[in-house]
N, C-alpha and C positions, 0 to 999 in steps of 0.2 A: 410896774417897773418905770423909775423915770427916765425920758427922752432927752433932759439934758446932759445927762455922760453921755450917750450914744451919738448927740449930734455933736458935740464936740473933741471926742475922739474921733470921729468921722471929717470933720474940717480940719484935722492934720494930717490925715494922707486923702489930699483933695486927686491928689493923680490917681491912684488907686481907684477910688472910688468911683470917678466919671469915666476910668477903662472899662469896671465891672459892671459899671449901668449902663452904656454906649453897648456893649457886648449883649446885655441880658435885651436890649431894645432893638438890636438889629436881631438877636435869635428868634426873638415873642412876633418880629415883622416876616422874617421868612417861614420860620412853623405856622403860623397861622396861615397865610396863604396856601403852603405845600399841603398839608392837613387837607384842609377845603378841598384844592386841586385833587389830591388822591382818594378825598369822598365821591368825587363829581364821578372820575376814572371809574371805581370799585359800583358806582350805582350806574354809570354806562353799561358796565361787563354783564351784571347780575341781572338788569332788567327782562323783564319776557319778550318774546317775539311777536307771540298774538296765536302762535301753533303749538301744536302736542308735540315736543322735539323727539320725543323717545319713538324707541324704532322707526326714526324717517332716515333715509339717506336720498343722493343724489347722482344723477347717473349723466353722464356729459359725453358723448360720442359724435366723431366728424363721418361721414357718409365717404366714399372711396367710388371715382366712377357713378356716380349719382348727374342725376339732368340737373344741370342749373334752374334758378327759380327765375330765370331772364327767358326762357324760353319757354315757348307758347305753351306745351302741355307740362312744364318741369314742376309746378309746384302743385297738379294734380298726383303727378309721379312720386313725390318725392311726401305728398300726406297719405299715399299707398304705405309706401314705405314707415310710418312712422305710424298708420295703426295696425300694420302686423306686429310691429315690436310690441307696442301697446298691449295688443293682446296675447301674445306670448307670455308677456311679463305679468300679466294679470291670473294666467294658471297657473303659475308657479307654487308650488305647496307650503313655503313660506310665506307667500306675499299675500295682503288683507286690501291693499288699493294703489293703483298705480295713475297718474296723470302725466300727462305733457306740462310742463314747467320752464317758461324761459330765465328762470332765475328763483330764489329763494330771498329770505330774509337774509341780509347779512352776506349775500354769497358777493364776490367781484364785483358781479354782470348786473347792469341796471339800465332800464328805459325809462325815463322821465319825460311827462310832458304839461300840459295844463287843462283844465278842464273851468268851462263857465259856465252861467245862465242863459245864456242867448249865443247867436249863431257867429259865427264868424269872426270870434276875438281870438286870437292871435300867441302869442307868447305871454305867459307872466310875468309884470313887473313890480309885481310886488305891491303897486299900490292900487290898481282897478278894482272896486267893489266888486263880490259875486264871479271872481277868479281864482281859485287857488293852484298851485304847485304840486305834481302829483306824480307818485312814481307806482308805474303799469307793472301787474300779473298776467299774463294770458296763461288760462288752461282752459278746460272742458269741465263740466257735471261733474266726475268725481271728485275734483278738489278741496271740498268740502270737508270728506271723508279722509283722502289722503294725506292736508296736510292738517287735518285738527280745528278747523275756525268753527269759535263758537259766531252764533247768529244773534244780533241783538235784535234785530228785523225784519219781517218779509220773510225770502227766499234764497236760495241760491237756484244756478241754473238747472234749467231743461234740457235734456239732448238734442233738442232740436235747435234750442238758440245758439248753440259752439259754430262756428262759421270754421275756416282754415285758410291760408293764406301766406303771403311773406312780408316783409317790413313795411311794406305801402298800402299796406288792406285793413291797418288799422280800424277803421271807420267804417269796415262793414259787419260788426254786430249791432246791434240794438237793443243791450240790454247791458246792465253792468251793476258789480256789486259793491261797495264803498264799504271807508273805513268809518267806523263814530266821530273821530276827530275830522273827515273831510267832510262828512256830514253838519258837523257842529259848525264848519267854518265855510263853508257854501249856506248853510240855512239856517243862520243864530239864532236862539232863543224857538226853534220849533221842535218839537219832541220826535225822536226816533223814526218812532211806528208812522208820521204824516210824512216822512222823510221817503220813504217808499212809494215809488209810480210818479216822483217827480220828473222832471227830464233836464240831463245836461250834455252840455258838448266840450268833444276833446279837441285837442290840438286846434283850434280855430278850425271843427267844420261846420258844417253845415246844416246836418243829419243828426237829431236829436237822441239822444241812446237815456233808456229807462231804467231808472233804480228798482231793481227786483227785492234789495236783500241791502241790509245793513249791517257789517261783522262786527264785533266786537272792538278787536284791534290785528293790524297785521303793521309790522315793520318793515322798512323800506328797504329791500339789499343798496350793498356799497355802504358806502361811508360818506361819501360828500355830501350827502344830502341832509338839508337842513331838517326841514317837515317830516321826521323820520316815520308818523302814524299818519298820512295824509296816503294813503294809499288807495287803488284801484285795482279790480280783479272784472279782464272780460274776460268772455265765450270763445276763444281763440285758440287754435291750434297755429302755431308758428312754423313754416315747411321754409326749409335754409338747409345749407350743406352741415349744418352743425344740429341736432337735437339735442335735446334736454329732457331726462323724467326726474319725475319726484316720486319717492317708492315707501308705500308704509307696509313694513312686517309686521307679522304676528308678533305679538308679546311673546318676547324673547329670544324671539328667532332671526334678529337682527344681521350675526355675524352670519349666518349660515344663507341667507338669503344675498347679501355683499355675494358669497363666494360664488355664486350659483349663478347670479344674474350676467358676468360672462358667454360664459358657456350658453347659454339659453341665446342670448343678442347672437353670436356667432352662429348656432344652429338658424337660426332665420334668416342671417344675411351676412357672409364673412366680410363682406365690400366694407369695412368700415376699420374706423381707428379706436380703440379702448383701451386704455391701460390703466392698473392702478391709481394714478391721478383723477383720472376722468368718474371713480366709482367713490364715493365719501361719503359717513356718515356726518349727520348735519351735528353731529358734537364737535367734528373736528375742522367744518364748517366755522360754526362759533368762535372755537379755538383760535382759528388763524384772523378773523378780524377782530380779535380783542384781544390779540398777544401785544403788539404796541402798546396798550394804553396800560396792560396787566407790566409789562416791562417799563414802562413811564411810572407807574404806582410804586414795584417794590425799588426802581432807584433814587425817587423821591422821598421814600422811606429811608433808606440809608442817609440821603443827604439829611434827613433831621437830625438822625441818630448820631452821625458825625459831627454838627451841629452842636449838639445839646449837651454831647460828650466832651466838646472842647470848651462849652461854657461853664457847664461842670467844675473842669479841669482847673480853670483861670479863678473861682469863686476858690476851689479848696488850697491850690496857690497862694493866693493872697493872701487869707484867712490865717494859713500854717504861716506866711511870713508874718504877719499882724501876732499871731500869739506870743511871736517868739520875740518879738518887738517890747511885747507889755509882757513878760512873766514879771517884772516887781510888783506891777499893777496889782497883779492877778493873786501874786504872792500876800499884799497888802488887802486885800478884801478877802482873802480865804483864812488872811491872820485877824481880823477885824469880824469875823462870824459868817462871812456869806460861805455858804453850800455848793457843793460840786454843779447841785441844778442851778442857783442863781447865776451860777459864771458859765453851765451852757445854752440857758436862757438867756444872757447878755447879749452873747456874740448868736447867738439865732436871731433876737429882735434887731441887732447890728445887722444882720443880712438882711432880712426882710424889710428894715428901711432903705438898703438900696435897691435892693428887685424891684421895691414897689416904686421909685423913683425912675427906674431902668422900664419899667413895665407902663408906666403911666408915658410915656414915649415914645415906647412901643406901638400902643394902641394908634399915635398917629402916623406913626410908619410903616404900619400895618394896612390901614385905610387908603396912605398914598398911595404903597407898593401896588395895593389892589384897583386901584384908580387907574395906576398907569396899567397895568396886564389887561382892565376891561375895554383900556383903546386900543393897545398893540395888538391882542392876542382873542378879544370877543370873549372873553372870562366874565363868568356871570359875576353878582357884585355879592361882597363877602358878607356873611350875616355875621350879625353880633353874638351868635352865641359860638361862632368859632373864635371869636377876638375872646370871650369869656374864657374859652377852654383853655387857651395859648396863656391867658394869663395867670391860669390856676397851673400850666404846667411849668410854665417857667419860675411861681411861687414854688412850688412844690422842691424843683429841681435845686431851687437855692439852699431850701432849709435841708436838703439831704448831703448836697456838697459840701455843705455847713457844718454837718453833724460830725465827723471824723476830726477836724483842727480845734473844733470847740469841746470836743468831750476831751482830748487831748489834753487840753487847759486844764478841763476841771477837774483832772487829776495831776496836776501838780501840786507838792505840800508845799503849806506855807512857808517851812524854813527854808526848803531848798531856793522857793520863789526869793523870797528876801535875800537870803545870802548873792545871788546870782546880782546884787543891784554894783 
């Protein structure tokens, strides 16, 4: 088909045509971005934790009339207190392993701190060699077991190295288990298994603590944290007016164990606060910090849809005014021998030289858009095979818009076309 009809019925509705290419160039710059944006969202949600999430929940209780951990014997008293629950909770005829847990993956509650090669540095800034950003597990020995980490390394703990304490005793274990990624970023280019029985220190002390064990991967609870696999698990039991467990049921026995582990905390020690709240399994855990980004995704998705639907709209618009403009035209070439296909083949390669005009435009207002969100907003930078796909969809979207005004045409008869001149 030749290009000279089409560019020159094209340079007599120049308005028309630079509406419908401005439009298909601002749609090809926001779908592409939003697209990407709701990839990033959908591979946030879906990624692993680093645990076995099935039958785990989480049990969150404040202590009633309990010794403060300010006072001389309170935080002896008060890790009484928290391994009679322990063990309680560990005969229960649903339950396969129970731990003290001052947080989970994902869950609110998070302790960050830093961790170096040598003694007494201080805060992470980000730029000091052989310091990285790390956000804290304390449990005991079962952890392993209750909350699913696989081992890429070494060990996990002994019973005898768990120490107990409350938020200022950080720094009396001597032992700790790492992530592969905080591994990889404290000890570059050294393998796994050498990575075990090295020595590092937290929070700027003093007191060197030894890699027993290297997990796999464990994610960081909360949300604000950047390093979300830079993680750390001590030998810690945490003794504060508030505990925490982490509870794995038997396969299957999930709900039945939730309902039981009440009653069970109450027969040991009524002094306490529990409600519904406080007892969750870690699906719905999950749930609640990826409901933003799952509600950020499906209305990002509509804004396309409404997008694409109004460029649609304007393409079949124009199109049905354009036919209706040239029926002699159309009249005169369907009386001269062209076919119903040649005249919807016309006005399809008519579209498609402006999409692709609209589209080649696009591509740079795509990359701007994505330039500015990577300074305003720390948006990764958009690959080119999303700028590909936004362009295949807004080809696509033309020729379909297209299809309706243009089959249109090529069912007009000749006579009627000519008579109408």
């Amino acid at each position: 088909m030749a290009l000279h009809p089409i560019l020159s019925a094209l340079r007599r509705h120049r308005a028309g045509v630079v509406l419908i290419a401005l439009q298909i160039a601002l749609t090809l710059a926001i779908v592409c971005n939003t697209l990407f944006i709701i990839s990033e969202r959908l591979h946030t949600v879906s990624r692993p934790t680093g645990m076995d999430e099935r039958d785990l929940f989480f049990v969150s209780q404040l202590w009633v009339g309990a010794p403060s951990e300010d006072q001389p014997d309170g935080v002896a008293r008060l890790d009484a207190l928290q391994r009679e629950d322990l063990a309680a909770l560990r005969n229960m005829p649903d339950v396969a392993s129970v731990s003290p847990a001052t947080t989970l993956p994902l869950f609110s509650s998070s302790r960050t701190g830093s961790v170096s090669l040598s003694a007494g540095h201080g805060e992470y800034d980000g730029d000091s060699p052989g310091t990285a950003h790390v956000a804290y597990f304390f449990t005991d020995e079962q952890a392993q077991q209750t909350l699913g980490i696989w081992m890429a390394a070494g060990r996990f703990f002994h019973a005898d190295e768990v120490q107990h304490g409350n938020s200022d005793d950080v720094q009396k274990p001597r032992s700790l288990v790492i992530s592969t990624a905080l591994a990889a970023k404290m000890f570059p280019g050294m393998p796994v298994g050498s990575v075990v029985g090295r020595a590092l220190y937290i929070d700027g002390g003093s007191s060197p603590m030894t890699v027993v064990g290297v997990m796999d991967a464990l994610q960081a609870p909360g949300r604000g944290i950047r390093e979300v696999w830079n993680t750390a698990i001590l030998p810690m039991r945490m003794n504060t007016h508030f505990s925490h467990y982490a509870i794995r049921a038997k396969p299957g026995r999930l709900e039945q164990a939730m309902k039981a582990t009440p009653g069970v905390l109450y027969a040991v020690n009524p002094m306490r606060v529990l409600d519904e709240q406080g007892i969750l399994p870690f699906a719905k855990i999950r749930k609640d910090a990826y409901e933003a980004d799952v509600g950020m995704a499906i209305l990002m998705s509509f804004v396309c849809l409404i997008l694409l639907a109004v460029t649609a709209a304007g393409i079949v618009g124009l199109t049905s005014f354009w036919v209706a403009q040239r029926n002699r035209q159309i009249g005169v070439r369907r009386a001269l021998g062209a076919r119903k296909v040649d005249i919807l083949r016309y006005f399809q390669a008519e579209n498609l030289a402006i999409a692709g005009g609209g589209a080649c435009a696009g591509v740079f207002l795509a990359i701007g858009l994505n330039v500015w969100l990577m300074g305003r907003f720390a948006m990764e930078r958009l690959p080119l095979s999303w700028i590909g796909t936004g362009v295949v969809i807004v080809l696509l979207l033309g020729q379909l818009a297209v299809f309706v005004p243009a089959r249109r045409a090529s069912n007009v008869p000749p006579v009627v076309a000519t008579r109408a001149a």
